[in-house]
matplotlib code that plots the C-alpha trace (Angstrom):
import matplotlib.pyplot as plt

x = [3.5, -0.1, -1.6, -0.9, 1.2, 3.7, 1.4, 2.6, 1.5, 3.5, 6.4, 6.2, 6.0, 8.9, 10.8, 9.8, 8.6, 5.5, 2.4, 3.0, 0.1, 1.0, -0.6, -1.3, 0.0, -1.0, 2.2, 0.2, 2.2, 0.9, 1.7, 3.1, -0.3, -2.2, 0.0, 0.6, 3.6, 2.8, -1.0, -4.1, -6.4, -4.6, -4.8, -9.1, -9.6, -8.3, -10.5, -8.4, -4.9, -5.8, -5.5, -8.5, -6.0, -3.9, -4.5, -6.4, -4.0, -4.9, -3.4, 0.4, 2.4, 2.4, -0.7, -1.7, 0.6, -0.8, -4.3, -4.0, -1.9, -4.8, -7.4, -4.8, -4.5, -8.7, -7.4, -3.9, -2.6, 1.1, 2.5, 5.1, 4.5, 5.5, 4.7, 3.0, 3.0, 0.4, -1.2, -0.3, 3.2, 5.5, 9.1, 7.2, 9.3, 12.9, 14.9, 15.3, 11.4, 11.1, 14.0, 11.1, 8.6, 10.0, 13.0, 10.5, 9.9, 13.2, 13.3, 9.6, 9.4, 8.0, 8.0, 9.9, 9.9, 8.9, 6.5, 6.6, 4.4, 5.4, 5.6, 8.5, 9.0, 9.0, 12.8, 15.4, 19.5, 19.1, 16.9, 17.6, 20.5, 18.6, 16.2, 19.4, 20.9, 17.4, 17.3, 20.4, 18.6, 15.5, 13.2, 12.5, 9.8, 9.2, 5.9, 5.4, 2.2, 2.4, -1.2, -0.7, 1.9, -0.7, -0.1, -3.7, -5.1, -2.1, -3.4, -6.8, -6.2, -4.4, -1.4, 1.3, 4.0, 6.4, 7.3, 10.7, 10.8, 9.4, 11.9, 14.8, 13.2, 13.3, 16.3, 18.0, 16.3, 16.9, 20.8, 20.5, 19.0, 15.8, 12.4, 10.2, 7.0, 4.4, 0.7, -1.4, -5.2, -7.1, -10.5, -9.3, -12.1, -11.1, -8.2, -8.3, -7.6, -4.6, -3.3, -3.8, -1.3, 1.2, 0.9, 2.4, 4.8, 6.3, 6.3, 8.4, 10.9, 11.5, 12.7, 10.9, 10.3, 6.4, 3.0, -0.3, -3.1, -6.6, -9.7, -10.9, -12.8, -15.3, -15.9, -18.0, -16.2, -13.6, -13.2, -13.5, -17.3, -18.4, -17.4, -18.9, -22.3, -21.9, -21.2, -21.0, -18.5, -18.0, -16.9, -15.4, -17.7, -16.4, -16.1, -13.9, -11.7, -10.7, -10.1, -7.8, -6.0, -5.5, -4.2, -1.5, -0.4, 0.1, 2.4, 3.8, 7.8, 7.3, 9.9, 7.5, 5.6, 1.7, 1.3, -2.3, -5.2, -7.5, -8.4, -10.4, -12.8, -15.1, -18.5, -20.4, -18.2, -18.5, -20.5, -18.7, -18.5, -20.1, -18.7, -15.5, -16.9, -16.7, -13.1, -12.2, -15.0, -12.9, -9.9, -11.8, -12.6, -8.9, -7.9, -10.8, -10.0, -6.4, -7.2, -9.7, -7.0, -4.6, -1.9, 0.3, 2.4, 4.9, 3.5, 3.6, 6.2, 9.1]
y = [-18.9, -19.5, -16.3, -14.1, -11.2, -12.0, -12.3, -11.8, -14.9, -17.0, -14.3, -15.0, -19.1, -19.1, -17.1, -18.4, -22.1, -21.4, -18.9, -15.7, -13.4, -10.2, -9.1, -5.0, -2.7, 0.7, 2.2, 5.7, 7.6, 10.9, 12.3, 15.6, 15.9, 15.8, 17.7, 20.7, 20.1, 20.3, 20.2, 20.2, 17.4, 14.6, 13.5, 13.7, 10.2, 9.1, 8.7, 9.9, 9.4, 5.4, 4.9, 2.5, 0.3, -2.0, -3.2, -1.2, 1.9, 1.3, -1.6, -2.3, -3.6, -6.6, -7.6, -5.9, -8.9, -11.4, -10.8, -10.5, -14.2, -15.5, -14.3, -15.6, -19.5, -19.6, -19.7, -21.2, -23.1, -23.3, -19.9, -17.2, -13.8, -10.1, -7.4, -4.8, -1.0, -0.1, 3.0, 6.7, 7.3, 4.8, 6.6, 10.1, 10.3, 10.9, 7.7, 6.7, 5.9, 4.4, 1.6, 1.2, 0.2, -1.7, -4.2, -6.0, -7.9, -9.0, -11.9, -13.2, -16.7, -16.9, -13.6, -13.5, -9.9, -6.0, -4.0, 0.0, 2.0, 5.5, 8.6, 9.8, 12.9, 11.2, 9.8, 11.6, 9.8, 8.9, 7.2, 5.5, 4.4, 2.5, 1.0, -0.6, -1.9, -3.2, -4.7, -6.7, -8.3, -9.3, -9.3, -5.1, -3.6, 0.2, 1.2, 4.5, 6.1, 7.5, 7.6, 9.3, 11.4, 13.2, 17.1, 18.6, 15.6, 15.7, 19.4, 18.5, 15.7, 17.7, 15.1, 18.2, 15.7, 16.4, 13.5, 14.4, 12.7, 9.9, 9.4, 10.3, 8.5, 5.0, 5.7, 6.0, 2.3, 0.6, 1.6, -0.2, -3.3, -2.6, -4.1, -0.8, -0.7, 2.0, 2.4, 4.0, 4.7, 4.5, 6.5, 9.6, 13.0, 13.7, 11.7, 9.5, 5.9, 7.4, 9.5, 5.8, 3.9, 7.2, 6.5, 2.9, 4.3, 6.4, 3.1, 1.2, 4.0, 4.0, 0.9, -0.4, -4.2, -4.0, -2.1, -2.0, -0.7, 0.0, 1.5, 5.2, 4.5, 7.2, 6.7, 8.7, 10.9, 11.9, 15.1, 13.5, 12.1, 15.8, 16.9, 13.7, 14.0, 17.5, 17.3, 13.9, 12.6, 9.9, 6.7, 3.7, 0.3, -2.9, -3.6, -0.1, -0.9, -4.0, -2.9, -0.4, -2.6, -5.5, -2.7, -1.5, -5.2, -5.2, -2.4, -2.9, -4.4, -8.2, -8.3, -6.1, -8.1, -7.1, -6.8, -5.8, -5.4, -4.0, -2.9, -3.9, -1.1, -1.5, -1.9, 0.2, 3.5, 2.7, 5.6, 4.1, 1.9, -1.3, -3.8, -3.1, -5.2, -8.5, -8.3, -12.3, -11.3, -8.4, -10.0, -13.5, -10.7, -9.7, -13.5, -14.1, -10.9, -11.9, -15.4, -14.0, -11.7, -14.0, -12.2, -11.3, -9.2, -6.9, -7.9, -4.5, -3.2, -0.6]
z = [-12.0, -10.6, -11.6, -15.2, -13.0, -10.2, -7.0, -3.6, -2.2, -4.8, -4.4, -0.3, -0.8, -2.9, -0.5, 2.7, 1.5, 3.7, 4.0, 5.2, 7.3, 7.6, 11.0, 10.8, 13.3, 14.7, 16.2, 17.2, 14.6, 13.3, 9.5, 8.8, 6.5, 9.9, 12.1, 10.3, 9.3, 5.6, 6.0, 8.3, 7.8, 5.4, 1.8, 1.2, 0.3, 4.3, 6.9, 10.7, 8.7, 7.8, 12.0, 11.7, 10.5, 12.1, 15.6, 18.3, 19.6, 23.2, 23.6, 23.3, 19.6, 21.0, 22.2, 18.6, 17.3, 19.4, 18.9, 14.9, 15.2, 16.9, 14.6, 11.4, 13.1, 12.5, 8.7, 8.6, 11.3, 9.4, 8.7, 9.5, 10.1, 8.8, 11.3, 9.2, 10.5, 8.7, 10.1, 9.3, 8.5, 10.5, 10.0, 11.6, 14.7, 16.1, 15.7, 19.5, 19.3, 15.9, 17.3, 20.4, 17.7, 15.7, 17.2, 19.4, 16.6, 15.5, 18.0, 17.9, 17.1, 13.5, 12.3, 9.4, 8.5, 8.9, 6.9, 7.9, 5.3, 5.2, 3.0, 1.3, 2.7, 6.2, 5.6, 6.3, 6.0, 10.0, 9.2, 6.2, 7.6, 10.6, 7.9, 6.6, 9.3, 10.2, 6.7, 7.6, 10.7, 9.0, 5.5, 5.5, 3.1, 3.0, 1.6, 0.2, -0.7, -4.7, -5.3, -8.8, -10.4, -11.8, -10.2, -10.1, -8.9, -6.0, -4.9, -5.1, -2.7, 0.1, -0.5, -0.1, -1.0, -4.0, -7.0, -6.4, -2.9, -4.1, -6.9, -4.1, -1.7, -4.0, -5.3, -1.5, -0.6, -3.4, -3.2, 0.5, -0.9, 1.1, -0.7, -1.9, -2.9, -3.9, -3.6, -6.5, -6.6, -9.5, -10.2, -8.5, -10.1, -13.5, -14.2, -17.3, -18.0, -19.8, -17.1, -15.0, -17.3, -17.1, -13.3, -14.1, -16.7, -14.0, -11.4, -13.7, -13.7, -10.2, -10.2, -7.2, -6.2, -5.8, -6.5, -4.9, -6.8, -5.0, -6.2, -4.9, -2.0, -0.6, 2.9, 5.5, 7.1, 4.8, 3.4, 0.0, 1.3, 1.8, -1.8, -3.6, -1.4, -2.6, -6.2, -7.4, -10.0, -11.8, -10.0, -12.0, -12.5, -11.7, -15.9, -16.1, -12.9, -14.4, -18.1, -16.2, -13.8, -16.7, -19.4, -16.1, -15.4, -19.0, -19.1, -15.5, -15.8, -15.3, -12.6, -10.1, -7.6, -7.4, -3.6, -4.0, -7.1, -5.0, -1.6, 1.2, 1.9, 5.3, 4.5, 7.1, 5.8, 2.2, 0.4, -3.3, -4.7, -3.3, -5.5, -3.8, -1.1, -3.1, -3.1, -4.4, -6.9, -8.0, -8.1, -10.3, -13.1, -13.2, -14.1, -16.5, -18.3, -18.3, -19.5, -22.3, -23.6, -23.4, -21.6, -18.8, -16.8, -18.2, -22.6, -23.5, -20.7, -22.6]

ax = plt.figure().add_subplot(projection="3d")
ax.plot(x, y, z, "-o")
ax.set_aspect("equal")
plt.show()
């Protein structure tokens, strides 16, 4: 491989034989964090239930697609497409309207696949059983938001979400042959680098097929803004993100595809940290620390 760790981008070229865009969608879903239905407000670290991402809301999925295709040729010319639901929780609805949103893009020329990222406790056996006859009719991944196993940083963060529907939640996919992956966050008040790596530990365990890891982003508007302006913590340096992130790839299963190393924060909402701005910086000081220890994915995996 290219890189010390299984990267998506050699994990997609080798599977598709070309470059894959994925072109973000906001399907207008809620979350049962925001409604009321387990919580008012979301998880403190999200700014309006991550709907500023994806495509604008106002406009249909499809012009969404089309517009986020045009933008993509401006790069690469040559490439097939996943259509990524990547705002709030896309499995939040009866099944009758999820089928609306997402088998549009089953017969689009080019597209190649379907991203829905969800939570956990947002998939109930109806669904589950659409998901796999979706997987049958195209290249499905199911994103679920993990963030940290770590309890007291769970409460603190509003995230009303229990580790045991994660683990069922995996467990269910998985058995259908449907690509899983899971996010974590690293830097979250209080935790230590240790409780960082148990986050990993606990990854591998679940068996799933990929893991995005981003840095704690505190953004204007959050809930999470208001208590750092008010107290301020600690937030990791560039140096400390990467010691962490190298020491999980280390211990991450060498069979787990890293879909992400760190996030992409926007820079007029940023309150911390800044270096998260210079992303292909970021990711530059993953490889050299890499190289200088000379090591890889999965070394000191159990």
């Amino acid at each position: 491989m290219n890189k010390r760790y299984n990267s998506l981008d050699e994990f997609y070229k080798n599977k598709f034989g070309s470059k894959i865009a994925k072109i973000s969608l906001n399907g207008n879903f809620t979350c049962p964090n925001i409604d009321g239905t387990k919580a008012y407000g979301g998880c403190t670290f999200c700014l309006a239930g991550s709907s500023m991402f994806g495509g604008n809301k106002q406009k249909s999925l499809l012009e969404q697609f089309n517009d986020g295709v045009k933008k993509v040729q401006t790069k690469w010319k040559d490439c097939k497409y996943i259509a990524y639901f990547q705002a709030n929780t896309n499995t939040y609805d009866n099944l009758d309207n999820l089928k609306k949103r997402f088998e549009p893009f089953l017969n689009i020329k080019d597209v190649v696949g379907i991203d829905i990222s969800t939570r956990a406790d947002s998939i109930n056996d109806e669904i589950l059983n659409y998901l796999e006859e979706l997987n049958n009719k195209t290249f499905l991944t199911v994103e679920l938001g993990l963030q940290t196993i770590h309890e007291k940083t769970r409460k603190e963060l509003n995230r009303y979400e229990d580790l045991e529907d994660i683990v069922k939640a995996t467990k269910e996919l998985k058995r259908r042959n449907i690509n899983t992956v899971v996010h974590i966050i690293n830097g979250f008040k209080n935790e230590t680098k240790d409780d960082m790596l148990e986050t990993i530990e606990f990854v591998n365990n679940l068996g799933v097929d990929g893991v995005k890891i981003h840095m704690l982003f505190i953004e204007k508007g959050t809930q999470l803004s208001k208590e750092y302006l008010k107290n301020p913590f600690h937030i990791l340096t560039l140096t400390e993100f990467v010691d962490i992130v190298c020491d999980q790839i280390e211990l991450l299963n060498k069979n787990i595809i890293l879909y992400r190393l760190t996030g992409d924060p926007n820079k007029e909402l940023t309150i911390e940290p800044k270096w998260t701005h210079k992303k292909f910086v970021v990711l530059n000081e993953i490889d050299k620390e890499l190289k200088r220890r000379n090591s890889f994915q999965g070394i000191k995996s159990k």
